[in-house]
Backbone bond lengths (Angstrom), bond angles and torsions (degrees), N, CA, C in turn:
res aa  C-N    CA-C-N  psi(-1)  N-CA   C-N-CA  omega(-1)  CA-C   N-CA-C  phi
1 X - - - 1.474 - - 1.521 110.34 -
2 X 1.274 129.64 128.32 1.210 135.16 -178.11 1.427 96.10 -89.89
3 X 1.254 132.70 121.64 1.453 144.04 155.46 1.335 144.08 -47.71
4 X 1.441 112.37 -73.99 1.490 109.40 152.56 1.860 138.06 -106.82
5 X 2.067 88.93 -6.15 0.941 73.87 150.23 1.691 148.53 -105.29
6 X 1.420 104.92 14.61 1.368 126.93 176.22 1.952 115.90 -40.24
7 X 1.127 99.19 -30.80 1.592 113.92 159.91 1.763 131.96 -86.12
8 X 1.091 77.44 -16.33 1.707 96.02 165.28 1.705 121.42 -97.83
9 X 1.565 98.85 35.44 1.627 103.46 -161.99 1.264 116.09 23.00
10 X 1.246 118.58 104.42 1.259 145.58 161.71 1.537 99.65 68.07
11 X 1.371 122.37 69.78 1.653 114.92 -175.08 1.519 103.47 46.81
12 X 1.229 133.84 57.75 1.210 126.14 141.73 1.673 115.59 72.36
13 X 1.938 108.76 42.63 0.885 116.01 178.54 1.518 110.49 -109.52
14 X 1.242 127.12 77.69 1.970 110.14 -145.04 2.109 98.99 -69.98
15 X 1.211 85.72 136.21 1.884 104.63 143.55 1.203 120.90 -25.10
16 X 1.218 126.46 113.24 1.770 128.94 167.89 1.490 107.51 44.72
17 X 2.009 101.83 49.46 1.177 95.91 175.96 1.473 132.64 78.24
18 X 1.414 135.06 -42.82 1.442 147.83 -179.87 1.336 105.84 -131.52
19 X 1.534 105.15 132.51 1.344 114.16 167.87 1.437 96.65 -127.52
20 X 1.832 121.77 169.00 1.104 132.21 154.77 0.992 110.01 -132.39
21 X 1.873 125.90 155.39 1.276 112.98 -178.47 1.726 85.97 -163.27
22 X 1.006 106.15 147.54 1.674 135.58 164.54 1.707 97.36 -75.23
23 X 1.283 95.92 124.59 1.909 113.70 157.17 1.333 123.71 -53.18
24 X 1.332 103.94 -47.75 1.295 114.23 175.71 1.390 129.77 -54.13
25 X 1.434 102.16 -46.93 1.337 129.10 160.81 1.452 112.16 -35.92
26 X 1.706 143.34 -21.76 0.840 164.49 -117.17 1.531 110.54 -132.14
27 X 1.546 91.07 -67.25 1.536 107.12 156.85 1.273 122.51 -44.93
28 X 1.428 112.58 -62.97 1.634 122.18 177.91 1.287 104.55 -48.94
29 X 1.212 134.58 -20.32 1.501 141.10 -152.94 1.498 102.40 -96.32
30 X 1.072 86.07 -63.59 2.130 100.34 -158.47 1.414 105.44 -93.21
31 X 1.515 123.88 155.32 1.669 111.57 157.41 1.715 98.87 -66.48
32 X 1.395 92.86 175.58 1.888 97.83 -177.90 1.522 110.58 -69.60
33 X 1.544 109.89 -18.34 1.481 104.70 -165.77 1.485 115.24 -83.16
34 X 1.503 102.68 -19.28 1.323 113.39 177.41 1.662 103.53 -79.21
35 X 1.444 124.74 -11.18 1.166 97.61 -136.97 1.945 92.70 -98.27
36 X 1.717 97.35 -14.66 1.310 121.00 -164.99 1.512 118.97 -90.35
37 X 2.120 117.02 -2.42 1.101 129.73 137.83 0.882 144.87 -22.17
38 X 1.756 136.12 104.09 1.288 124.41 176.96 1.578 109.35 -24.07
39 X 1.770 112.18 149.83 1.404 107.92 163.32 1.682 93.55 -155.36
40 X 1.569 106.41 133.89 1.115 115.58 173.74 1.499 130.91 -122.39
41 X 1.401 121.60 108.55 1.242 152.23 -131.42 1.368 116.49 -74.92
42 X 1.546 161.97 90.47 1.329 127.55 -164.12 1.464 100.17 -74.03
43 X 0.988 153.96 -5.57 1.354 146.50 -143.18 1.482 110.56 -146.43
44 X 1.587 115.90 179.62 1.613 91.31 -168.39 1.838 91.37 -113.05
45 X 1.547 90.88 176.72 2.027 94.88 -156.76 1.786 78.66 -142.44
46 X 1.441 97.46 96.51 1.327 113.27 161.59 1.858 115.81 -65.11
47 X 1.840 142.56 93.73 1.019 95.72 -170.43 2.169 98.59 -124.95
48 X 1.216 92.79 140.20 1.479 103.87 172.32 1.801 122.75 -108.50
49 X 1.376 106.78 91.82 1.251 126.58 178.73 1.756 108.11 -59.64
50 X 1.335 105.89 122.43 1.483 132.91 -177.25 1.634 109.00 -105.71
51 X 0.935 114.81 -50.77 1.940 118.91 -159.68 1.508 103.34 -125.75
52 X 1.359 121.18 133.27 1.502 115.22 -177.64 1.066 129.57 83.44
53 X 1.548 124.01 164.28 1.321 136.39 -154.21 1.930 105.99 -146.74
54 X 1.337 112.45 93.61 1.439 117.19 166.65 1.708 129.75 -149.13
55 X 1.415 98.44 -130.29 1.833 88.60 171.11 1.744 103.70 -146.51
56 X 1.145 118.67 158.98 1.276 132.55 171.53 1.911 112.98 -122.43
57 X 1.183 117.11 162.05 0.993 90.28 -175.40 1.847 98.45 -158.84
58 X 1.306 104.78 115.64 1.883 115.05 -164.33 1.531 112.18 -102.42
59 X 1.056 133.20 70.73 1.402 140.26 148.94 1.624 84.97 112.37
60 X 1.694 92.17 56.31 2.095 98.91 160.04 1.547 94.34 74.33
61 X 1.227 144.82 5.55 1.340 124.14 167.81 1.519 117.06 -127.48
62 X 1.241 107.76 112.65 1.736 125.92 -160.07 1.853 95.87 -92.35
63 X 1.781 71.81 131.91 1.736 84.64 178.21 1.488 91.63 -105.82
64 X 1.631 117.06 -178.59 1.424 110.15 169.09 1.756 82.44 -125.51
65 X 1.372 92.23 146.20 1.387 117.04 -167.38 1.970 109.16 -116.71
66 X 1.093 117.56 138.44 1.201 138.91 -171.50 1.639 131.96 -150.71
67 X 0.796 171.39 132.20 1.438 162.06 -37.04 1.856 87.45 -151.86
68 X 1.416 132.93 115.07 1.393 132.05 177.71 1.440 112.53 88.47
69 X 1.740 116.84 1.99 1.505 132.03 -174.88 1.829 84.87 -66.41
70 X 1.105 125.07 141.40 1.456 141.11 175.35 1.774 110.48 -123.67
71 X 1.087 117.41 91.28 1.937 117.37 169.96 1.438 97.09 -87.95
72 X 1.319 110.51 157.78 1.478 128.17 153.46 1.712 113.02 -127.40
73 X 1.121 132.76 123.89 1.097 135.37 -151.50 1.889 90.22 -137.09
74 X 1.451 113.27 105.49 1.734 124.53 158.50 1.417 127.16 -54.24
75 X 1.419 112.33 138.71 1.422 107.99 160.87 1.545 115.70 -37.88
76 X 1.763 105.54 147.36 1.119 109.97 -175.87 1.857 122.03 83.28
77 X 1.426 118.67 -42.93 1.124 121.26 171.44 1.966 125.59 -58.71
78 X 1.306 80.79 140.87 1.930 88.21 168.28 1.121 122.95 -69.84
79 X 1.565 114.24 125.11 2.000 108.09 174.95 2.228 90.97 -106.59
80 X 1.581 86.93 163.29 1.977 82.94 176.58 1.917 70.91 -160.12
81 X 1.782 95.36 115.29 1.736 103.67 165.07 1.458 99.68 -73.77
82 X 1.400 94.68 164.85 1.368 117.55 173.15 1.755 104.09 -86.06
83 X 0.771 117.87 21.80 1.387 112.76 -159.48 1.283 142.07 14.02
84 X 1.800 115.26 13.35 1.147 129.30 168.48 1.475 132.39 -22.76
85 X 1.040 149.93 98.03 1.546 108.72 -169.65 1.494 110.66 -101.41
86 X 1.248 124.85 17.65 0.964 132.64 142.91 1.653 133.99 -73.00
87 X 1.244 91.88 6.55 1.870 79.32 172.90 1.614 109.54 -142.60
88 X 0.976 103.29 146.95 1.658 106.08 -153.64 1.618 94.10 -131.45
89 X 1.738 112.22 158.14 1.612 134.85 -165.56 0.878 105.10 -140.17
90 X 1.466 133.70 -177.04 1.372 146.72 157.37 1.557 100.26 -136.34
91 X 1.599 118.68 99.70 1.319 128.28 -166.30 1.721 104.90 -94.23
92 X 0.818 92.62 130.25 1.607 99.95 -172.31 1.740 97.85 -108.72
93 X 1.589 117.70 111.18 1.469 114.69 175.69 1.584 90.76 -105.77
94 X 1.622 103.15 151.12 1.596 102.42 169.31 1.871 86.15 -169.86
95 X 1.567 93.15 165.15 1.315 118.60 -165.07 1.884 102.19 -88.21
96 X 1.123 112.40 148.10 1.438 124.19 166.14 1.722 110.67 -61.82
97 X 1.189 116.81 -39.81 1.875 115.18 156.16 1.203 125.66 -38.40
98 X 1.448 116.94 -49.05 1.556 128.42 -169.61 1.595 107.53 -35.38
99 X 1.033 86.50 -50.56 1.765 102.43 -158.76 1.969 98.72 -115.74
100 X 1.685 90.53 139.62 1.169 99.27 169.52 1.540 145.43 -59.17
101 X 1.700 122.66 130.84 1.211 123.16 -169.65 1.459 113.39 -7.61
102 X 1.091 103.74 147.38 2.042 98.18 171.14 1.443 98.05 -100.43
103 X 1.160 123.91 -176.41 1.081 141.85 163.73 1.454 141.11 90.11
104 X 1.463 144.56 151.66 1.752 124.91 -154.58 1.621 92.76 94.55
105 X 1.240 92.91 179.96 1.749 129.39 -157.52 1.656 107.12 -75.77
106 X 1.190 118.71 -22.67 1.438 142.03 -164.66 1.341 106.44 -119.93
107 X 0.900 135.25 -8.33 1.482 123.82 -173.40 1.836 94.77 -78.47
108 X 1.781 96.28 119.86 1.253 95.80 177.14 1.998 124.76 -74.32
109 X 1.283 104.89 -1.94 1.087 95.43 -163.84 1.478 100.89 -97.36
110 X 1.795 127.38 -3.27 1.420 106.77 173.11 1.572 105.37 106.95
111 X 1.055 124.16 -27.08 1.318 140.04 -164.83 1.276 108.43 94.40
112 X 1.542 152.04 3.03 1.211 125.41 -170.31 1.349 118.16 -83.30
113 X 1.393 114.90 25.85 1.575 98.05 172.37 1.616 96.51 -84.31
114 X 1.362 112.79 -33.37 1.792 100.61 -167.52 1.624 104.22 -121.95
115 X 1.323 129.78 21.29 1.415 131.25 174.49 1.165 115.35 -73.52
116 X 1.022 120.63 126.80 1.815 123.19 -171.40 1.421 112.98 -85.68
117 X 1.286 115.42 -1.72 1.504 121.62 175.46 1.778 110.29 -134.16
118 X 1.305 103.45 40.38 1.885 125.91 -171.47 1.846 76.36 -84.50
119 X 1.997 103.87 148.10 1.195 118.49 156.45 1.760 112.14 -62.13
120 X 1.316 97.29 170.15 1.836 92.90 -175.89 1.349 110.39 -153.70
121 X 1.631 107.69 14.12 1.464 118.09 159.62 1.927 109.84 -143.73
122 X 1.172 76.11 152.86 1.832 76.06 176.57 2.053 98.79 -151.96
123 X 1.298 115.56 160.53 0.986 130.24 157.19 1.417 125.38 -144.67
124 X 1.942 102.33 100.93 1.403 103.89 -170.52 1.057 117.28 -85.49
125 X 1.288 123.92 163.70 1.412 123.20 178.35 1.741 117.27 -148.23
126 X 1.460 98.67 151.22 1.734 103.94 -165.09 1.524 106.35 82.69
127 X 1.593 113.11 -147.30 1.370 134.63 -177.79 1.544 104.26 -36.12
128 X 1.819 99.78 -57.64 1.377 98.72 -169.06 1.689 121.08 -55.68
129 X 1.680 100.77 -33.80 1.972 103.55 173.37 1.518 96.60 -60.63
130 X 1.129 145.54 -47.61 1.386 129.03 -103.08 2.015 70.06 -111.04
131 X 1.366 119.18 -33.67 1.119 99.06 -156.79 1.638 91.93 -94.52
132 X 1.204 135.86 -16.09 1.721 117.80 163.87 1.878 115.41 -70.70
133 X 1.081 78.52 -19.88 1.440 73.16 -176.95 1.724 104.29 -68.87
134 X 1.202 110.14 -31.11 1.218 110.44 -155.78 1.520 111.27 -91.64
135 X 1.485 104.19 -5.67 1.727 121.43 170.63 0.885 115.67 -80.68
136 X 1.326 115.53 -37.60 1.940 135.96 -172.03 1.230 111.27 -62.11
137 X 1.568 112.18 -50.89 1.232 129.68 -155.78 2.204 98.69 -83.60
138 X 1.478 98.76 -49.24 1.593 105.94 158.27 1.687 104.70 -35.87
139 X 0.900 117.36 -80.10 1.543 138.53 -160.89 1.427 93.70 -37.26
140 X 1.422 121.06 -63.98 1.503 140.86 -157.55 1.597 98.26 -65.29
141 X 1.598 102.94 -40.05 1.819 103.09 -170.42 1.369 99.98 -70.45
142 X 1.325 140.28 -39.93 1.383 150.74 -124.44 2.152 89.78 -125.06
143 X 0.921 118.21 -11.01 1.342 110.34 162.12 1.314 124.71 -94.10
144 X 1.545 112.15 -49.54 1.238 126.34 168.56 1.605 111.71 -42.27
145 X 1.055 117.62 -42.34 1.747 128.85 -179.95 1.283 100.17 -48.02
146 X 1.354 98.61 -67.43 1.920 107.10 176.02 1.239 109.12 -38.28
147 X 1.117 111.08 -63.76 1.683 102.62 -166.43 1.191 102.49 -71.75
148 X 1.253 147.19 -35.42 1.372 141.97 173.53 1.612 129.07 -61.26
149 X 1.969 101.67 -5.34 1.683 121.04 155.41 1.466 100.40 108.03
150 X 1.719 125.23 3.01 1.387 114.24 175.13 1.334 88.30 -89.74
151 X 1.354 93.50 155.95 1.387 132.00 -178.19 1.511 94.28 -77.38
152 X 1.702 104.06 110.80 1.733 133.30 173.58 1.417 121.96 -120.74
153 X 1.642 130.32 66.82 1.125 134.31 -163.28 1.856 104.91 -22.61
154 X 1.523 117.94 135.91 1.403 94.74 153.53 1.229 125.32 -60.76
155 X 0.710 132.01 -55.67 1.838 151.98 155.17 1.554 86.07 -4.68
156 X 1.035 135.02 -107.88 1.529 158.53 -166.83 1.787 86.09 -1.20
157 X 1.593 112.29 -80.25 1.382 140.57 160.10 1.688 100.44 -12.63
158 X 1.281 126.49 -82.54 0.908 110.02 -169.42 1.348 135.28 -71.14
159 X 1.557 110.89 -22.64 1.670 101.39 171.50 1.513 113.59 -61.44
160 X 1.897 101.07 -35.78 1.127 82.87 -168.10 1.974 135.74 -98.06
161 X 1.739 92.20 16.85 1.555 120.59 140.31 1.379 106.04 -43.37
162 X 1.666 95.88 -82.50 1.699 95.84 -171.87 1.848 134.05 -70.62
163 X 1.336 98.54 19.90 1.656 103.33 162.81 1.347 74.24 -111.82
164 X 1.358 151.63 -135.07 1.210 140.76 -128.47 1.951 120.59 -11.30
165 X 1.372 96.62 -55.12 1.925 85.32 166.94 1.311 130.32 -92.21
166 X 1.537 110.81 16.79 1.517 115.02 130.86 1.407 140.58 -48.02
167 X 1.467 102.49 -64.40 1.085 140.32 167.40 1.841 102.61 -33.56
168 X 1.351 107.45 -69.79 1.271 125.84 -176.80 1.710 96.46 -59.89
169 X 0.879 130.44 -62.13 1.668 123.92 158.49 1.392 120.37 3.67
170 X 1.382 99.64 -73.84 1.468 118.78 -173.77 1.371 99.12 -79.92
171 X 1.040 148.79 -19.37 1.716 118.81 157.09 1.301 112.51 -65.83
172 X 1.170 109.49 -37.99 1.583 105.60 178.14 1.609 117.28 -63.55
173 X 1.022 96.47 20.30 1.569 100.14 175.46 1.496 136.96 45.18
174 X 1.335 147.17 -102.32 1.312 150.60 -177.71 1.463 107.36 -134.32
175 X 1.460 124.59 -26.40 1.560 119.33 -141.63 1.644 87.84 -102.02
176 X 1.093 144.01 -17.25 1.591 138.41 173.94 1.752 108.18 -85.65
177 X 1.371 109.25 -31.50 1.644 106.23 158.06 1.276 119.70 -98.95
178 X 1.358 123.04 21.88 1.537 122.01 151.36 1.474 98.12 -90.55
179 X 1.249 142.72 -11.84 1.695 139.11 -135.83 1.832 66.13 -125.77
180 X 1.218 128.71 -65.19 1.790 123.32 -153.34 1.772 103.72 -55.45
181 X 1.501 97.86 -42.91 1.631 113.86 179.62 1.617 101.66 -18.39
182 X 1.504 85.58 -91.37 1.861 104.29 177.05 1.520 136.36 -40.06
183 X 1.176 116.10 -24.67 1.401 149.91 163.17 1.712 93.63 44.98
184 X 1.434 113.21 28.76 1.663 106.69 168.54 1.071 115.35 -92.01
185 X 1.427 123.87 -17.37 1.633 121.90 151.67 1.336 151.11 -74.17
186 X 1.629 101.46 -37.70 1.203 120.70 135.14 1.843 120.06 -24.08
187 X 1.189 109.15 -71.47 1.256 126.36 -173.32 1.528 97.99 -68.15
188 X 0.989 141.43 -27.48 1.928 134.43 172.49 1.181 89.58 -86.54
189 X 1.020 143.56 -28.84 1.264 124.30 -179.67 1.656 108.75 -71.02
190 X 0.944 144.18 -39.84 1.373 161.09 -127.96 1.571 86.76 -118.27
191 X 1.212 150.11 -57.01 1.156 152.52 101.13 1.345 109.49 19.99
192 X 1.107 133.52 -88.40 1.536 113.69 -177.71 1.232 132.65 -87.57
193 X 1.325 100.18 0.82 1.836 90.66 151.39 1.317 119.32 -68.43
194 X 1.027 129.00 -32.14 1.300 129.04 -175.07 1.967 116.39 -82.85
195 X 1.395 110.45 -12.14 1.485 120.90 -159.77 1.009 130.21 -154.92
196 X 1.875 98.91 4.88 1.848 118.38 158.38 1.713 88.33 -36.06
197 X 0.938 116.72 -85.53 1.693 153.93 -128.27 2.086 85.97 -54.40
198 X 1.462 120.09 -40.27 1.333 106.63 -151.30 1.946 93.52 -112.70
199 X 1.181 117.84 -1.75 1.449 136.76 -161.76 1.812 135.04 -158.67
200 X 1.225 112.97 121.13 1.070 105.94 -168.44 1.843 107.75 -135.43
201 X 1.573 106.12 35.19 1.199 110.28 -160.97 1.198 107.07 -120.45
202 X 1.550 135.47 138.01 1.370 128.92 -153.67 1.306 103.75 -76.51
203 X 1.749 115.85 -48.81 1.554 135.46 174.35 1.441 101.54 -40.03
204 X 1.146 136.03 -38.42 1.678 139.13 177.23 1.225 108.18 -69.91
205 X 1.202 123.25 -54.62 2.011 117.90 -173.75 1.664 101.41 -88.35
206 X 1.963 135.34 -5.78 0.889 114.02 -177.74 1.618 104.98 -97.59
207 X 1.066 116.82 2.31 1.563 140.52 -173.42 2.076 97.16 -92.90
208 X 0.995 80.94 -52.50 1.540 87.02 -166.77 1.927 112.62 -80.86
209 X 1.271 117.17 -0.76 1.066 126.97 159.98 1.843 118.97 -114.65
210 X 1.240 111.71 3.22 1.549 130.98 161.64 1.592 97.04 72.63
211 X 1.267 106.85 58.57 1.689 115.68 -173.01 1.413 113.86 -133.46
212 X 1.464 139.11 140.14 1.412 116.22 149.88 1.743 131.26 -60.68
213 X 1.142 100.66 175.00 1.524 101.19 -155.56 1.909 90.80 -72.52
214 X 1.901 104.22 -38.31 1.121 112.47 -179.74 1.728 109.40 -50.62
215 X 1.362 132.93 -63.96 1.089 130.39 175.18 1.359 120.09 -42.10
216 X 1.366 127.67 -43.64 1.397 133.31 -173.69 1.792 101.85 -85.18
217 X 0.779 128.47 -21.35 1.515 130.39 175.35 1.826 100.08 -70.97
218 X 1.652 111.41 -61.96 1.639 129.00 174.44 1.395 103.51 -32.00
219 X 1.798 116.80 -53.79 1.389 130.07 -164.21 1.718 116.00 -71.88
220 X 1.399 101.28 -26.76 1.509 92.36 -178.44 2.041 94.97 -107.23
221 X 0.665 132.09 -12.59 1.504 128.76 171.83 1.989 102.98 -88.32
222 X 0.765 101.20 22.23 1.698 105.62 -179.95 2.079 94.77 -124.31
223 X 1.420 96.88 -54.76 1.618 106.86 178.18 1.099 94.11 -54.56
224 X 1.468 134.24 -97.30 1.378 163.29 -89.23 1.551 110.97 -140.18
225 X 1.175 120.82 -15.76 1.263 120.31 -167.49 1.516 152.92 64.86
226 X 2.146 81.00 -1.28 1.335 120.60 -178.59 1.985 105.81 -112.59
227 X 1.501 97.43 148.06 1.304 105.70 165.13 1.600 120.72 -70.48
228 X 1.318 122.20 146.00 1.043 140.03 -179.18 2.067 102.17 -40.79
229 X 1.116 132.95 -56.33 1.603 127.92 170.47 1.431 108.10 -66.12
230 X 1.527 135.46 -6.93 1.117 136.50 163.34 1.569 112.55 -64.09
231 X 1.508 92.42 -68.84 1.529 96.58 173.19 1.422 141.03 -60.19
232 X 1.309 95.18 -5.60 1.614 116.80 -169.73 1.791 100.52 -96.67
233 X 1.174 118.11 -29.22 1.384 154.32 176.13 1.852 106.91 -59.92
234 X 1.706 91.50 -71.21 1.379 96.18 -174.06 1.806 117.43 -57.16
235 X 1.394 90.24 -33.42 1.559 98.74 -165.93 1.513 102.92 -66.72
236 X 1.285 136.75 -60.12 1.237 144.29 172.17 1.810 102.17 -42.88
237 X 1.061 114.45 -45.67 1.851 111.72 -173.49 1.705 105.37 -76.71
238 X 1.258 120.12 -9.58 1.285 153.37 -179.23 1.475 96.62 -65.93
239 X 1.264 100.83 -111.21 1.922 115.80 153.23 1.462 118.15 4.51
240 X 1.276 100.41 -68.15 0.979 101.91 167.29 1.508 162.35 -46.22
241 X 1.183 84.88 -58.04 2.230 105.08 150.38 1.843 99.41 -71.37
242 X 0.944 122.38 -21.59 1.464 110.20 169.46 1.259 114.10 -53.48
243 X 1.535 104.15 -70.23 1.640 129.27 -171.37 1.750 98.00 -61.60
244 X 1.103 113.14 -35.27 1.429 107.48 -175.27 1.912 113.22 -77.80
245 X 1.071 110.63 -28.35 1.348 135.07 169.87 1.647 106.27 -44.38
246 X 1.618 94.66 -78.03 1.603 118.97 -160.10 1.183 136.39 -74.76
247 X 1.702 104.74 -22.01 1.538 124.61 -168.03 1.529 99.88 -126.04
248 X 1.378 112.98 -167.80 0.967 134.31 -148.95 1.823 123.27 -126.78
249 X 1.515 72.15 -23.12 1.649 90.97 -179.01 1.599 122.60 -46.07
250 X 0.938 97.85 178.10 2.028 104.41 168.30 1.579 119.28 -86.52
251 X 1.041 106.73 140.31 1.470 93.30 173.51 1.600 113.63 -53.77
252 X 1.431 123.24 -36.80 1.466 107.53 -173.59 1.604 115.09 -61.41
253 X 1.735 110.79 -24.01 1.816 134.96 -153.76 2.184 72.96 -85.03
254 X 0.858 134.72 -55.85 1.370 140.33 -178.31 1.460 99.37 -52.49
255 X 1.186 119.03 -84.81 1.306 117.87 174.51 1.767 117.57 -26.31
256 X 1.132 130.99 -82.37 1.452 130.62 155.30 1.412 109.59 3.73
257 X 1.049 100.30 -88.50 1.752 120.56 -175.99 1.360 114.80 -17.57
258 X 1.821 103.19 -58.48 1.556 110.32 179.03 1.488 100.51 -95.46
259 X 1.607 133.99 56.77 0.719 139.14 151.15 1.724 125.72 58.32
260 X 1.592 105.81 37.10 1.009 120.48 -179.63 1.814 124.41 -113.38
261 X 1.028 115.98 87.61 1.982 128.25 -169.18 1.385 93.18 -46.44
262 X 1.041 128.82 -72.49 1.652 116.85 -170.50 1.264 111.80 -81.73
263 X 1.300 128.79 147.05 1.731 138.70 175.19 1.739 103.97 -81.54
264 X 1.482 114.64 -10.63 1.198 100.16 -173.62 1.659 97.84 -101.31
265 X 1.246 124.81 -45.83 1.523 108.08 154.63 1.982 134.99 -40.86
266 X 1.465 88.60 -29.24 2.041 81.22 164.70 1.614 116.92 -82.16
267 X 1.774 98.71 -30.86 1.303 107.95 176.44 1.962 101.92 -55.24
268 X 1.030 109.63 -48.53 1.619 94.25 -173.23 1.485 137.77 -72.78
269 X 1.483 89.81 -21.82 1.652 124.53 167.26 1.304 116.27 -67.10
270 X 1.148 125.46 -34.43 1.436 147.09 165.67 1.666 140.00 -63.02
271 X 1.761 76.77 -39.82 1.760 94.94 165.67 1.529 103.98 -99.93
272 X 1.486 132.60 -17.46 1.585 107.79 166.07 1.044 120.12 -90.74
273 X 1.499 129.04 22.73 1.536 129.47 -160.96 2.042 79.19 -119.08
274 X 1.365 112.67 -65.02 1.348 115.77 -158.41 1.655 112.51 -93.03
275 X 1.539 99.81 -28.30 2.251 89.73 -169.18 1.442 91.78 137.90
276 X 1.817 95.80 -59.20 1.564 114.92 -152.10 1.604 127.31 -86.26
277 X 0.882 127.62 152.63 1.590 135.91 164.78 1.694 95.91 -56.41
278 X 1.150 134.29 159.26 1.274 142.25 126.62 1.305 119.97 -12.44
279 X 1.288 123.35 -51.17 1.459 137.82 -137.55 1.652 96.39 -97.74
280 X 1.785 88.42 -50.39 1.496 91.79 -162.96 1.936 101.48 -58.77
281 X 1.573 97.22 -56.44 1.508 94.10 177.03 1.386 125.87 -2.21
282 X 1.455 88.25 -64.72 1.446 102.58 -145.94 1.709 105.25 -88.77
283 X 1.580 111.23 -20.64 1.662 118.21 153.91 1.768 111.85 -53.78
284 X 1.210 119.04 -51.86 1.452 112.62 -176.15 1.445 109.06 -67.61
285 X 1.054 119.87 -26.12 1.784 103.29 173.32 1.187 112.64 -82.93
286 X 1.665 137.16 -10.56 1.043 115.33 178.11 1.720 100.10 -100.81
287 X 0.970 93.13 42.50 1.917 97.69 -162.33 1.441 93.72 -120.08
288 X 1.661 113.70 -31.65 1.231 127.04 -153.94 1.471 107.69 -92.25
């Protein structure tokens, strides 16, 4: 039985690519305790808050959310509701396929479909609310049809995905397509998904992106404000509260994973990345 994401069609795998769904809907769905469970997403969860006043919270960092509040939440990332049931969204799930490759000189969106350091809240206001709102709500009318058996081009669906995360583009202003420009972060990023787990050495990803260590250190303290073993650091301590979040495993079966032989070496890696023990972590979210 899938738990919370059973409302997220099938853990949050949407239908022909796009799903929409009411928050609220959520509530009605789940008890609250279920509803306030880590949940980790393969796909991305566009969500635009309409009714109410609370918090959401996307890989451990809680925004407070309010009526035109806009998150974007990536494949792979953690969602945890507030379980409010007073405040309601129009969550837009859709697949990284939908929409065309990102990336290059032209990619209108900046890179934030796959930037690992993309904003993940916005609150527009004026023209700019009036006109997401008014995409969302398109999107939401024009899916429901589908599922209700009128004929809803996919096509239709996806452009008009991708004018809505245009749109979202341009709040994000200049500084996530100054970061896509360079695409050397991008590319470490892409890079350690695949090699958190077997490597944690800068000389390894500055080798493997045909860079000095000096340049790739320059590149993420220019992004991020962090050195290149920072970022290499965070991402693995990242993973980690994920895996510790979502599953079930042991902390040592966690440890392993990100490529750690002793539990008392992840244990220490763990507490200088976060504060916390393993243990404790993973006590405060079920606390939470």
């Amino acid at each position: 039985m899938v738990e919370v994401g059973q409302p997220f069609i099938a853990a949050g795998t949407p239908t022909a690519g796009l799903d929409v769904l009411r928050l609220i809907d959520l509530h009605r769905r789940l008890p609250a305790r279920s509803l306030t469970r880590p949940l980790r997403l393969p796909c991305h969860a566009l969500m635009l808050f309409s009714v109410g006043r609370g918090r959401h919270a996307i890989d451990f960092v809680h925004y407070d959310c309010r009526p035109s509040t806009l998150l974007w939440g990536r494949p792979g990332q953690v969602h945890q509701f507030s379980g409010q049931p007073d405040l309601d969204a129009n969550v837009l799930l859709f697949t990284p396929e939908l929409l065309p490759a990102p990336g290059g000189a032209a990619d209108p969106l900046g890179g934030l479909l796959d930037d690992p350091f993309a904003p993940a809240s916005w609150l527009p206001t004026g023209e700019d609310e009036e006109a997401i709102i008014t995409e969302v709500t398109q999107i939401a009318t024009d899916r429901e049809r589908h599922a209700a058996g009128d004929t809803v081009p996919v096509e239709l669906l996806r452009h008009q995905l991708a004018v809505l995360l245009v749109r979202v583009a341009t709040l994000a202003g200049t500084a996530a397509a100054r970061r896509a420009s360079d695409g050397m972060l991008a590319r470490l990023h892409q890079e350690l998904t695949t090699s958190f787990a077997t490597t944690r050495r800068v000389e390894d990803y500055a080798e493997r992106l045909g860079v000095s260590v000096r340049t790739l250190t320059r590149a993420c303290l220019v992004a991020t404000g962090r050195s290149a073993k920072q970022v290499i650091d965070a991402r693995v301590g990242l993973e980690a509260k994920r895996l510790l979040a979502c599953s079930d495993d042991s902390v040592a079966a966690v440890g392993r994973q990100l490529g750690f032989s002793e539990p008392t070496n992840f244990g220490r890696f763990f507490v200088r990345e976060t504060g916390l023990t393993p243990g404790d972590f993973r006590a405060g979210l079920a606390c939470g």
